[in-house]
DRENVO-524515 format. One record per atom (N, C-alpha, C, CB): x negated, y negated, z. Coordinates in steps of 0.001 Angstrom, whole numbers, plus 500000, padded with zeros to 6 digits. Glycine has a CB too. Example, Ala and Ser with C-alpha at 12.3 -4.5 7.8 and 13.67 -1.06 7.14 Angstrom:
<pts>
486810505690507800 487700504500507800 486800503300507800 488692504473509046 487150502250507080 486330501060507140 487100499970507870 485916500598505725 
</pts>
This chain:
<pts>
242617075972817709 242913074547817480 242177073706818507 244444074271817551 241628072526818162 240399071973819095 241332070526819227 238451071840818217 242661070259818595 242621069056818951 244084068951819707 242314068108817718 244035068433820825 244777068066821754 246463067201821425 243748067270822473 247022067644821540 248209066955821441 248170064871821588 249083067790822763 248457063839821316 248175062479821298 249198061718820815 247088062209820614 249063060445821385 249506059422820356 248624058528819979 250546058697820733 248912057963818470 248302057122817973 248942056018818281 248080057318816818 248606054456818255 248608053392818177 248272052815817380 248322053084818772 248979052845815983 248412052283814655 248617050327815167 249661053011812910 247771050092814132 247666048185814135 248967047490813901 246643047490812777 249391046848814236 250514045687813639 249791044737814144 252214045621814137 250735043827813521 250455042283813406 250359041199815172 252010041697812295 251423042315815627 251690042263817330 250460042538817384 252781043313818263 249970043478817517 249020044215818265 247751042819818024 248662046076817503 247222042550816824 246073042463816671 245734040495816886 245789043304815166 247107040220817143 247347038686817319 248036038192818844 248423038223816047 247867039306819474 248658039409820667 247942037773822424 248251041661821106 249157037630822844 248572036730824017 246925037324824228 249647036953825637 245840036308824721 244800036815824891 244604036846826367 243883036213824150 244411037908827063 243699037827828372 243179037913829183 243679037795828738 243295037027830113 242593036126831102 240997036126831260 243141036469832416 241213038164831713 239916038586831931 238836039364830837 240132039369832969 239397037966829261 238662038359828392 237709037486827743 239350038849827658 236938036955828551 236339035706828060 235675035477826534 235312035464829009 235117036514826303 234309036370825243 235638036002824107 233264037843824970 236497035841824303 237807035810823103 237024034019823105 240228036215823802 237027033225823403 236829032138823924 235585031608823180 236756032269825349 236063030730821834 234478030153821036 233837029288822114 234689029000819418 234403028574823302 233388027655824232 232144028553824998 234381026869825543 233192029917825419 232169031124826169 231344031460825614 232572032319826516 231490031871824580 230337032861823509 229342031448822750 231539034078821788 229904030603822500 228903029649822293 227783029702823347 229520028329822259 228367029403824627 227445028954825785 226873030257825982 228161028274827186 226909031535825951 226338032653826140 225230032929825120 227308033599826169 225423032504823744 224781032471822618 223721031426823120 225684032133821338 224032030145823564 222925029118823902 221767029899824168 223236028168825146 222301030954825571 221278030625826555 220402032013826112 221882030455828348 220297032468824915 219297033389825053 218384033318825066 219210034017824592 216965033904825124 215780033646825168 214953033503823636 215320034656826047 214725032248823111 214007032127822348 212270032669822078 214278031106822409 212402032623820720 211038033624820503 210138032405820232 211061034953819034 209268031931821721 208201031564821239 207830031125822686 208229030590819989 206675030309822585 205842030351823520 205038031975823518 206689029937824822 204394032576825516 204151033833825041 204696034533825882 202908034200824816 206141034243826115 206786035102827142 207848036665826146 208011033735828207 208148037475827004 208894038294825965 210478037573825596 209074039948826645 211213038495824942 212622037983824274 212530039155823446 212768036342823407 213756039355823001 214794040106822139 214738041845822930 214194040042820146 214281042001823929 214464043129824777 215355044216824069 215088042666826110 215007045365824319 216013046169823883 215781047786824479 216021046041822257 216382048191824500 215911050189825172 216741051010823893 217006050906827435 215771051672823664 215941053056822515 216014054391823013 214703053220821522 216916054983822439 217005056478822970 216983057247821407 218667056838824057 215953058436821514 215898059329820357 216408060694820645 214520059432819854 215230061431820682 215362062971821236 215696062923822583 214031063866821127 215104062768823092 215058062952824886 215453062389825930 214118062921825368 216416062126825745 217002060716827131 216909060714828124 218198060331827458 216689062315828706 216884062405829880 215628061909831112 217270063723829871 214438062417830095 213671062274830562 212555060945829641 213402063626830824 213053060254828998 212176059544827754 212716058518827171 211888060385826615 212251057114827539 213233055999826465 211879055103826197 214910054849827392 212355054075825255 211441053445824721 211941051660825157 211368053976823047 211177050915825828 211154049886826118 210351048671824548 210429050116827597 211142048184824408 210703047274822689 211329045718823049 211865048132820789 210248045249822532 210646043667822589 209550042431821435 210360043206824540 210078041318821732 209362040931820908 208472039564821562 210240040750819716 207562039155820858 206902037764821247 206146037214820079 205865037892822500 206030036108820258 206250034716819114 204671035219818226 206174032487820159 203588035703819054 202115035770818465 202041036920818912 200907034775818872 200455037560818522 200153038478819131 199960039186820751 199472038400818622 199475038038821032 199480037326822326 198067038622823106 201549037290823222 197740038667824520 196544039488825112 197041040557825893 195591038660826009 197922040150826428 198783041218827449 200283041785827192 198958040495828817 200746042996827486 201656043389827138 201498044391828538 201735043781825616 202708044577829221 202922045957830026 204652045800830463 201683046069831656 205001046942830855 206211046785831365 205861047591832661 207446047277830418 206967046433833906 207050047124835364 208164047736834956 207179046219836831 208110048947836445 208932049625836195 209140050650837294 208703050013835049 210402050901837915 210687051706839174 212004052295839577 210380050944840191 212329053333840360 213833053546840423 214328052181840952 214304054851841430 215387051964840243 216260051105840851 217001050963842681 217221051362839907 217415052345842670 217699052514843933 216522052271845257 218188053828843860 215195051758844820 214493051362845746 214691049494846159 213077051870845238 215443049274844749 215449047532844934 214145046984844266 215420046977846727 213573046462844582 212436045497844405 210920046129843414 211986045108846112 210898047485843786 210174048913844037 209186048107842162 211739051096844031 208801047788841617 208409047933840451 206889048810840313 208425046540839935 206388049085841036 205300050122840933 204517050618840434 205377050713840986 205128050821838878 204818051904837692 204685051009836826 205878053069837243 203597051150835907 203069050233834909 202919050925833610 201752049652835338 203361050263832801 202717051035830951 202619050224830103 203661052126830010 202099050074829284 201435048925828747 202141049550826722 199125048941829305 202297048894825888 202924049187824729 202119050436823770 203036047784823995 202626051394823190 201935052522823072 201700051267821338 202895054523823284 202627050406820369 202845050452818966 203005048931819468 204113051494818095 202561048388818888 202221046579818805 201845046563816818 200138045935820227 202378045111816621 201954044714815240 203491043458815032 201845046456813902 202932042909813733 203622041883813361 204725042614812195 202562040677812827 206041041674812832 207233041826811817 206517041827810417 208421040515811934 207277042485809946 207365041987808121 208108041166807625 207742042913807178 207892040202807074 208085038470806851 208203037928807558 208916037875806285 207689037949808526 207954037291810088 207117035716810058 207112038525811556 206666035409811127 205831034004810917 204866034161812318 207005032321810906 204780035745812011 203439035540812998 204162036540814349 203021033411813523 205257036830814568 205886037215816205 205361038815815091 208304036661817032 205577039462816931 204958040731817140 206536041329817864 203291040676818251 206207043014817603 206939043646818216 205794044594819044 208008044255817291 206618045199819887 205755046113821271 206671046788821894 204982045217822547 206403048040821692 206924049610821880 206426050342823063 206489050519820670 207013050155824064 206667051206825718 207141052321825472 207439050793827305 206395053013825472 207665054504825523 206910055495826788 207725055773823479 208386055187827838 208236056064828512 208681057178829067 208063055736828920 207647057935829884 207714059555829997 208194060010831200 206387060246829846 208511061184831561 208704062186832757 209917061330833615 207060062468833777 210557060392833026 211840060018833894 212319061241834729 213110059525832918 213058060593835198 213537062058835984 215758061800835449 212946061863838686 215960062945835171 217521062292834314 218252061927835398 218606063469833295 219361061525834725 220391060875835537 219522059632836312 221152062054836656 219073059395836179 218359057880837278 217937056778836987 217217058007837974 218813055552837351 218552054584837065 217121054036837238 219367054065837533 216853053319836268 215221052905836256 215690050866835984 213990054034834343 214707050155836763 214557049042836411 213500048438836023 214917048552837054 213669047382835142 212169047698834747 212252045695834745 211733048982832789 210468045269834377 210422044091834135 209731043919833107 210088043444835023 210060042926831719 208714043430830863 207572041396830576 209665044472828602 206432042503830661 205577041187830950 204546040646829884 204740041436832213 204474039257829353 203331039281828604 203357037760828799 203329039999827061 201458037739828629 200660036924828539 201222036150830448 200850036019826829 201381037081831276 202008036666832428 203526036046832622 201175035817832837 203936036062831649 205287035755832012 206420036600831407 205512034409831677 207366036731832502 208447038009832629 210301037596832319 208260038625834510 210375038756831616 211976039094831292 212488038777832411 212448040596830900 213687039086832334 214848038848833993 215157040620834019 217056037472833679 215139040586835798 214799042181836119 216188042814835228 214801042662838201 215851044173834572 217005044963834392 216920046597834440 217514044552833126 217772047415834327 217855048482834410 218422048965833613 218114048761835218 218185050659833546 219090051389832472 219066052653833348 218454051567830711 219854053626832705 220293055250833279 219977055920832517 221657055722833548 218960057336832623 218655058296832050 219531059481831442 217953058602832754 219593059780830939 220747060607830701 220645061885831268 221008060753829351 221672062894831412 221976063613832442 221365064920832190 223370063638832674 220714065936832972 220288067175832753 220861068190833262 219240067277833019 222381067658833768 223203068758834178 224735068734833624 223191068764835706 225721069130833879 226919068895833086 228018068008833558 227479070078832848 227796067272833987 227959065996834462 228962065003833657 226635065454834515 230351064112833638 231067063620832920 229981062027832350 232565063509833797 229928061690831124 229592060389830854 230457059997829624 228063060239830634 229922058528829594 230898058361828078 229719057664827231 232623057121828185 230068057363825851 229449057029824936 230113055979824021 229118058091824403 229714054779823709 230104054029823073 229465053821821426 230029053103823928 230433053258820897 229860053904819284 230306052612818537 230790055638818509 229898052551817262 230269050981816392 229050051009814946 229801049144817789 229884050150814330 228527049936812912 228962048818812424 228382051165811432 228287048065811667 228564046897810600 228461045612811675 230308047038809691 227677045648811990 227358044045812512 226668042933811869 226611044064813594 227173042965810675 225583042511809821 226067040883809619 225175043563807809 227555040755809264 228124039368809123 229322039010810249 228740039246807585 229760037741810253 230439037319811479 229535037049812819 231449038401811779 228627036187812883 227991036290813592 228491036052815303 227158035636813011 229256034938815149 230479034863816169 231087036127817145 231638034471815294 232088036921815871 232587038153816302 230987039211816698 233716038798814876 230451039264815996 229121040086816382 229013039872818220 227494039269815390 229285038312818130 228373038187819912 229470038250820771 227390036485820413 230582038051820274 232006038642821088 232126040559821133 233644037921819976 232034041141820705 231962042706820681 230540042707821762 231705043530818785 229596042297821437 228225042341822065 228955041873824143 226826040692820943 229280040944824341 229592040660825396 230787042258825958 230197039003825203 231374042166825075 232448043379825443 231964044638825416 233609043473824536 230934045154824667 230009045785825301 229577045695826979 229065045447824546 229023044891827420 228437044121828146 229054044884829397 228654042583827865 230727044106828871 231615044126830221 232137045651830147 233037042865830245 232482046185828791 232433047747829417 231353048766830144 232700048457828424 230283048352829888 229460048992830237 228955048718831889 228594048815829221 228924047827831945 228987046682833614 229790047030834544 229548045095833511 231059047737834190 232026047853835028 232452049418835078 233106046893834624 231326050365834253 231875051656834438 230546052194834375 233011052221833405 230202052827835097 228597053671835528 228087054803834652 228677054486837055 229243055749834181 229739056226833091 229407056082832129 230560056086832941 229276055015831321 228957054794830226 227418054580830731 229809053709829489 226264055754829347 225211055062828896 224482054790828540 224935054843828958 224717054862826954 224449054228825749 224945054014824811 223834054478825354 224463053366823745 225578053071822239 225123053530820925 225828051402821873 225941053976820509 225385054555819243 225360053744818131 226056055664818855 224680053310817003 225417051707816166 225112052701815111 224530049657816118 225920052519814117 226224053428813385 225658052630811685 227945053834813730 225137051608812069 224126051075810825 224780049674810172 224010052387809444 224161049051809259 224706048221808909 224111046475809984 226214048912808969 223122046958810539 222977045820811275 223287043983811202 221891046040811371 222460043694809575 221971042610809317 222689042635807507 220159042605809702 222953041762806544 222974041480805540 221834042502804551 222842040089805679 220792041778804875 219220042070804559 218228042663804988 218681041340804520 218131044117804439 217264044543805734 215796044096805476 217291046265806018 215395043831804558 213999042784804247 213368041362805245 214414042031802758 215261040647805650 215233039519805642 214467039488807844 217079038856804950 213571039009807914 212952038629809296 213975037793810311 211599037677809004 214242036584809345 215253035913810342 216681036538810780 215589034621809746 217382037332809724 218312038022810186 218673039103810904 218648038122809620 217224039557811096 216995040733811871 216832039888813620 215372041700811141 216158039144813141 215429038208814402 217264037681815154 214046036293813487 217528037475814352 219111036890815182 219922037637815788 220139036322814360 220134038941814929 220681040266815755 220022040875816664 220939041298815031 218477040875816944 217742041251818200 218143040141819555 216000041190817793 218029038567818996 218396037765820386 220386038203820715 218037035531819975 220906038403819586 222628038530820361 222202039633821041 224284038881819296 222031040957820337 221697041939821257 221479041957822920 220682042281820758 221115040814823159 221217040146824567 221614040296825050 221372039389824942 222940040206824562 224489039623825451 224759041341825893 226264038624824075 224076042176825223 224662043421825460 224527043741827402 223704044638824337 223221043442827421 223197043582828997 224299042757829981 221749043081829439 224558043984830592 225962043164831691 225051042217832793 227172044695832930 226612041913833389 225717040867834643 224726041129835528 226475040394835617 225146042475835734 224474043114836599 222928043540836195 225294044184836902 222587043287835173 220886043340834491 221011045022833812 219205043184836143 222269045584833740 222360046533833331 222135046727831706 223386046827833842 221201047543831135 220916047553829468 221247048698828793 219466047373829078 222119048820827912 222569049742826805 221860050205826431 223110049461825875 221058051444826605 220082052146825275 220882051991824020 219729053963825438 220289052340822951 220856051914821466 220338053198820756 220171050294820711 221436054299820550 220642055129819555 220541054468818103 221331056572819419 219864054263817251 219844054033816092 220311054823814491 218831053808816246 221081053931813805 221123055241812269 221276053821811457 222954056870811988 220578054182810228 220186053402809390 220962053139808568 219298053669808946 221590052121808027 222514051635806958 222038051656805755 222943050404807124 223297050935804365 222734050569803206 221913049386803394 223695050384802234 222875048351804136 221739047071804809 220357047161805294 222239046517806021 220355048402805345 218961048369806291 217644048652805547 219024049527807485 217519048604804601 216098048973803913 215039048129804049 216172049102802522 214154048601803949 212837048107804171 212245048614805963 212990046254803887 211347048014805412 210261048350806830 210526047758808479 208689047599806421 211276046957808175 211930046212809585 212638047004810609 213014045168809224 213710048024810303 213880048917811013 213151050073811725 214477049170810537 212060049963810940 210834051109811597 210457049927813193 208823051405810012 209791049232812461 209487048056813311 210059047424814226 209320047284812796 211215047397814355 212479047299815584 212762047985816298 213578047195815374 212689049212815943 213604050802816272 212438051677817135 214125051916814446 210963051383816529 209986052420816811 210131053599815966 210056052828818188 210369053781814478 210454054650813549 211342055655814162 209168055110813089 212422055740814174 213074056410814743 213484058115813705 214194055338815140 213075059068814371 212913059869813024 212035060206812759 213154059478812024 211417059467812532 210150059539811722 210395058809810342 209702061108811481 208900058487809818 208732057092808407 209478057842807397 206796056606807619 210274057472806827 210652058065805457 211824058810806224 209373059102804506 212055059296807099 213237060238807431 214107059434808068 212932061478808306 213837059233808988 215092058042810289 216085059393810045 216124055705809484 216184060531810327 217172061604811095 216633062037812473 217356063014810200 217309061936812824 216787063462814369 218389063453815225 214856062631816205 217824064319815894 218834064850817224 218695064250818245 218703066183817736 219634063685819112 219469063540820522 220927064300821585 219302061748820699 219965065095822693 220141065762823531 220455065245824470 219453066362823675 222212064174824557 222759063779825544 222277063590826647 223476064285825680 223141065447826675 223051066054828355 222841067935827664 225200065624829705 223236068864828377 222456069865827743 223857070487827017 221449070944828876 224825070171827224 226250070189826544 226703069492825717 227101070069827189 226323067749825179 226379067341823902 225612066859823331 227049066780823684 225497066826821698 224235066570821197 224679065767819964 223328067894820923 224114064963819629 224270063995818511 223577063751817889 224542063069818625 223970064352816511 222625064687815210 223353063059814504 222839066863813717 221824062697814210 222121060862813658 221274061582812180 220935058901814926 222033061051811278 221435061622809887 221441060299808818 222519063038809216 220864060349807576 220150058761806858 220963059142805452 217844058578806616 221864058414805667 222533058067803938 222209057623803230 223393057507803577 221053057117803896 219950056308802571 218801056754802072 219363055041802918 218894058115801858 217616058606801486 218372060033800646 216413058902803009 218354060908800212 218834062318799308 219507062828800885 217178063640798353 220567063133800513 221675064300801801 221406065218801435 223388064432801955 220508065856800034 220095067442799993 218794067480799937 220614068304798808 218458068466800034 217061069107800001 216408069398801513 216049068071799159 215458068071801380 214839068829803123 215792068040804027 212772068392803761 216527066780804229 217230066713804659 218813067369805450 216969066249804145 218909067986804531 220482068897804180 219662070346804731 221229068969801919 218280070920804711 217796071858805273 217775071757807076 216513071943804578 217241070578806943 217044070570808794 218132070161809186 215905069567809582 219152069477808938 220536069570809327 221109071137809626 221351068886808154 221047072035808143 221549073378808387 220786073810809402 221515074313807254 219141073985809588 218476074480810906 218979074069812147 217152074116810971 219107072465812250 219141071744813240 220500072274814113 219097070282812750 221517072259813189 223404072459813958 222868074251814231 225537072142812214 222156075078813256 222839076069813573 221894076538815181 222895077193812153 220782075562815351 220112076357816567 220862075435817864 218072076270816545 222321074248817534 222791073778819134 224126074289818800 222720071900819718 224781074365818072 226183075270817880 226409075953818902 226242076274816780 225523077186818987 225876078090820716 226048077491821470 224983078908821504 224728076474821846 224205076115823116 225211074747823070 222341075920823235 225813074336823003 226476072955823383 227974073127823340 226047071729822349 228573072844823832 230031071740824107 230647071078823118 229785070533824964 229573070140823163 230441069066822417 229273068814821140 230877067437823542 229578068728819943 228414068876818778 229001067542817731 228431070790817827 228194066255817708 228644065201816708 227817064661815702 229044064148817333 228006064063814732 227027063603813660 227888062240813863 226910064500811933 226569061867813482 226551060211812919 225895060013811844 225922059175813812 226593058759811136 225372058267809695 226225057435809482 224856059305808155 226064056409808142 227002055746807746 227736055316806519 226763055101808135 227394055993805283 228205056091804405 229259057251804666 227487056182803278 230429056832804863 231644058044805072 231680059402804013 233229057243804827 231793060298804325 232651061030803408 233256061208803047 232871061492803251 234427061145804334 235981060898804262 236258058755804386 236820062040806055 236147058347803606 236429056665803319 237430056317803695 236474056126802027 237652055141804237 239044054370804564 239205053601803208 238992053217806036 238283052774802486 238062052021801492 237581052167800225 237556051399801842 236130052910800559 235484052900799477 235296054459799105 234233052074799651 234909054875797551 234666056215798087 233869056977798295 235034056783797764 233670058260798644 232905058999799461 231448059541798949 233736060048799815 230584059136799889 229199059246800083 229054060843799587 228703058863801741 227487060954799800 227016062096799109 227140062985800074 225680062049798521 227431062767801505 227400063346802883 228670064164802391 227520062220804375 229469064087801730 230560065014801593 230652066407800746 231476064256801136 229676066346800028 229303067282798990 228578068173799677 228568066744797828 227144067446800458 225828068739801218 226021068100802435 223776068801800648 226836067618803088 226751067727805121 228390068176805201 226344065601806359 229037068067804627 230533068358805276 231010070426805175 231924067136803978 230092070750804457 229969071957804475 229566072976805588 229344072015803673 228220072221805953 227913072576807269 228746072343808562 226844072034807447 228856070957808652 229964070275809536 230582071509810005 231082069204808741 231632072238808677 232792072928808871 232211074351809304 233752072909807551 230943074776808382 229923076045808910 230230076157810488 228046075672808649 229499075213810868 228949075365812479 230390074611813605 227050074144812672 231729074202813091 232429073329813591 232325072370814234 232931073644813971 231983070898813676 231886069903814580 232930069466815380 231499068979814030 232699068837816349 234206068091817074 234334067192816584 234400067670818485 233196066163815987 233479064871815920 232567064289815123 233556064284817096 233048063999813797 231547062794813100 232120061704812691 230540063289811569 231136060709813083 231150058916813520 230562058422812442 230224058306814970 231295058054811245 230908057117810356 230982055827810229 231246057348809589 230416054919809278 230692053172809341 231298052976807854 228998052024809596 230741051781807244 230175051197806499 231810050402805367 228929052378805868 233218051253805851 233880050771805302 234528049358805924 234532051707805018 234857048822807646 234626047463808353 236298047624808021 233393045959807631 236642048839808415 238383049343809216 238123049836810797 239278051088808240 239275050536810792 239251051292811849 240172052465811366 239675050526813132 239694053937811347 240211055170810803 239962056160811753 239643055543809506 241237057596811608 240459058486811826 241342059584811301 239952058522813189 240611060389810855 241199061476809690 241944062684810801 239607062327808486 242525062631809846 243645064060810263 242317065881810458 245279064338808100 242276066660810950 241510067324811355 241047067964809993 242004068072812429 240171068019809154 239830068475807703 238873069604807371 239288067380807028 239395070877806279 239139071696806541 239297072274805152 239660072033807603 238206072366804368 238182072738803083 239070071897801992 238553074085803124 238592071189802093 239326069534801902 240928069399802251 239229068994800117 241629069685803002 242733069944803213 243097070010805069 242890071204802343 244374069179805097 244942068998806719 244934070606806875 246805068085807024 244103070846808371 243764071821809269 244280072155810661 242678071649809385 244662073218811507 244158072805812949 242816073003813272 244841073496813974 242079073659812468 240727073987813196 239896073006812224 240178075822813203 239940071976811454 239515071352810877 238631070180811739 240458071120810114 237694069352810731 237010068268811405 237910066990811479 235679067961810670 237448066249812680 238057064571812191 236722064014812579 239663063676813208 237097062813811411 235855061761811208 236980060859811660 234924061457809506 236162059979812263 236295058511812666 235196057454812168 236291058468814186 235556056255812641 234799054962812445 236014053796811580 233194055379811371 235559052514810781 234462052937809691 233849051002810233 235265053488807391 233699051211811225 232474049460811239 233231048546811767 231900048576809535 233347048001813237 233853046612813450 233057045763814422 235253046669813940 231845045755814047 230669045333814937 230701043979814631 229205046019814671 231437043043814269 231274041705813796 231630041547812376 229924041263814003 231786042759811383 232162042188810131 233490041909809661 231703042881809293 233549040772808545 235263041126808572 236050042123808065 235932040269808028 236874042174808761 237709043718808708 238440043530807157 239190043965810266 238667044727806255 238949044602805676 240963045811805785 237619044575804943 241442045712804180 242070046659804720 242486047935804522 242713046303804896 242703048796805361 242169050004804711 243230050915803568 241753050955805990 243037051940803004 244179052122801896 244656053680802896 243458052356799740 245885053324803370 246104053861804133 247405055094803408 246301052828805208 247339054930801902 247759055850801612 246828057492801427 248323055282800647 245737057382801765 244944058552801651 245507059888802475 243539058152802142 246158060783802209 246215061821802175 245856062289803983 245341062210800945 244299062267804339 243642062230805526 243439061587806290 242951062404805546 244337060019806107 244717058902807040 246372058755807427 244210057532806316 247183060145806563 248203059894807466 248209060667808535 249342059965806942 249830060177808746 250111060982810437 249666062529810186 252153061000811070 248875062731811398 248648062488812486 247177061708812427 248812063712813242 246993061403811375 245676060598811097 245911059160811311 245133060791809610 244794057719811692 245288056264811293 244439055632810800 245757055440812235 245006054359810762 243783053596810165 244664052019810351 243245054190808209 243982051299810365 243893050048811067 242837049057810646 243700050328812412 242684047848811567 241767046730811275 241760045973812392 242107045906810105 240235045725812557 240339044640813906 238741044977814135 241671045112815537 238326044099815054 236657044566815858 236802044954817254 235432043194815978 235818046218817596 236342047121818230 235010048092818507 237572047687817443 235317048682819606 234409049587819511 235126051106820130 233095048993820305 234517051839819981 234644053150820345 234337054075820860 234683053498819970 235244054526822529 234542055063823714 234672056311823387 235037054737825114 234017057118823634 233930058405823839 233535059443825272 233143058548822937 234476059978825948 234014060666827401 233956061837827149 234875060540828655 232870062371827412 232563063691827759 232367064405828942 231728063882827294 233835065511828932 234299065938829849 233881067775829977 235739065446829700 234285068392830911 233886069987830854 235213070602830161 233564070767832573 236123069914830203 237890070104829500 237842070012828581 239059069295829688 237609068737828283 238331067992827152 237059066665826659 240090067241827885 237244066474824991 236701065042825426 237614063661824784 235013064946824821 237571062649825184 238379061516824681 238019060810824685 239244061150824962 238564060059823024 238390059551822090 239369057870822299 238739060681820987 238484056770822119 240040055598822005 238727054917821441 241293054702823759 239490053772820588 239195052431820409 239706051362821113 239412052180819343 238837050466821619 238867049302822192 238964048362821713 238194049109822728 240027047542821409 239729046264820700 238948044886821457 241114045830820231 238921043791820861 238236042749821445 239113042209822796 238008041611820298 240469042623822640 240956041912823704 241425043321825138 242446040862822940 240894043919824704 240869045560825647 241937046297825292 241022045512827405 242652045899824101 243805046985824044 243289047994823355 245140046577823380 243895049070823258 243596050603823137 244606050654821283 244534051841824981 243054050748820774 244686050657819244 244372051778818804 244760049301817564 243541052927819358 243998054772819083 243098054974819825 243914055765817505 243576056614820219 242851057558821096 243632058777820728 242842057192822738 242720059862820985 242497061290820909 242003061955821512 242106061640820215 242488063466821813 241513064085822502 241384065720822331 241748063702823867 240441066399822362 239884067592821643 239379068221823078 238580067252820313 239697069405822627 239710070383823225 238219070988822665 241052071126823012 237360071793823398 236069072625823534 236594073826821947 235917073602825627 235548073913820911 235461075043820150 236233076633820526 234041075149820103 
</pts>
């Protein structure tokens, strides 16, 4: 049995309407307005919409992406351990430059850099046509077995408001715990994935993600129904690869998080390198999770093709944990196991509270009762990975805890 004794904290009306406080600003339409003001607009030829990507390799490998209004002559990013202070040293200039699709001319530009050394904060500055971002940093991920946590979420595509309130709370979880670092978004970004301006608006909130401290969220990426078209290649740095957007990323050398594309066939070569992929980290890891974002197991709607050719494997190789979106609840299934309540069974969680409105979930399903829940609200979802144990909670907007779990090692 992998899952830990708990309590849930299902939603009420208390819970989700409760006094707001103090030290929660972003609750506050005057705050998040004025935070929203001040982002950096795309034009002139300075950079804006900043962002850090993590794929395969974190430990040693992230990708620096941003955008600017034209093509413009110069592009490089500084860049140095943080722990030197000032130190910027190291120079790389964009490996993938070119213009949005329907854009009005702005460019994106892709650094991707190498031989980090893990665990180590890096700060970087990014520069074009001579004029520079505001200094920030990020953390490599770890090459030893080391505790971190992971933050997770999908459906940011409407609510633009709530979008930049979760985005700040990001911000402040991540700002205030060293622990955390990176986020997984579980798809669903924008309305339109065609549409330039709506993409363009979720790259400037994205902003708010960096804490005060100039600290920046890597963003693993997984592709939604929202997300089609070529814009996500173009944002993301093809993450995957063109036509695929799946791969693995290698935490730390104990958890690994296979991100897989609901928007493309779940069988064939897909559903092949999945079966290759789990059965060659199964031994070798700890903690083993999937992400994507049509559910299998649904709070709302019903279940994706991921349930027919990935939930098989799932149960093959035993996952601890797969992170779905796209239904804009908050769920998490009772441990499932040949379609039926298990102890050695899987639980899925998610399903999307990145800014959209919550809907509500049908909480008579079978795999959402006790000891299963399901709920509504915007929220995100921490995850720590421990050498024990790992644990599981949701965060709501105002920091209350409206479930947590925790699982025990295979």
């Amino acid at each position: 049995m992998n899952l830990l004794p708990f309590s849930s904290l299902l939603l009420t009306t208390l819970l989700l309407f409760s006094p707001l406080l103090a030290e929660t600003p972003w609750l506050e339409k005057a705050f998040v307005e004025q935070k929203m003001e001040g982002l950096a607009p795309v034009k002139g030829d300075g950079p804006s919409q900043w962002r850090v990507i993590w794929t395969k390799e974190p430990s040693t490998r992230a990708t620096i992406s941003w955008t600017t209004a034209g093509k413009g002559k110069s592009h490089l990013v500084r860049y140095g351990l943080h722990s030197t202070g000032g130190d910027l040293g190291m120079t790389i200039e964009p490996q993938r430059n070119g213009p949005y699709s329907g854009g009005d001319g702005e460019h994106y530009h892709h650094a991707r850099l190498s031989g980090l050394k893990p665990s180590t904060a890096y700060q970087f500055v990014i520069e074009s046509d001579g004029k520079r971002s505001p200094l920030m940093h990020f953390t490599t991920a770890p090459s030893d077995d080391r505790e971190f946590k992971l933050l997770f979420g999908g459906d940011s595509r409407t609510g633009v408001h709530a979008r930049a309130q979760v985005n700040l709370l990001m911000a402040d979880l991540s700002g205030k715990d060293e622990q955390v670092i990176a986020f997984a978004h579980g798809g669903d970004y924008i309305v339109s994935g065609k549409s330039w301006s709506q993409w363009s608006k979720w790259m400037s909130q994205h902003e708010l993600t960096v804490a005060g401290s100039g600290k920046a969220l890597p963003i693993i990426p997984t592709r939604g129904n929202h997300d089609g078209g070529p814009l996500y290649d173009e944002i993301f740095d093809v993450p995957g690869g063109s036509g695929k957007n799946y791969y693995h990323t290698m935490v730390s050398p104990q958890v690994a998080l296979v991100t897989l594309n609901s928007e493309i066939s779940a069988a064939g070569e897909q559903r092949a390198w999945l079966d290759k992929t789990l059965s060659g980290l199964r031994p070798k890891v700890r903690w083993l999770l999937a992400e994507y974002h049509r559910p299998a197991w649904p709070a709302v709607k019903g279940p994706g093709a991921a349930k027919k050719f990935w939930v098989p494997l799932f149960e093959k190789y035993n996952l601890d944990l797969v992170v779905e979106s796209d239904g804009h609840v908050i769920k998490r299934t009772v441990p499932i196991r040949d379609e039926k309540q298990s102890p050695d069974g899987i639980v899925y969680v998610g399903e999307g509270g990145l800014g959209v409105p919550q809907r509500k979930p049908k909480a008579d399903r079978w795999y959402l009762q006790k000891p299963g829940m399901s709920g509504a609200g915007h929220h995100l979802m921490r995850v720590t990975f421990g050498k024990k144990k790992m644990d599981y909670e949701v965060v709501l907007l105002d920091r209350k805890q409206a479930d947590r779990c925790s699982f025990l090692p295979r």
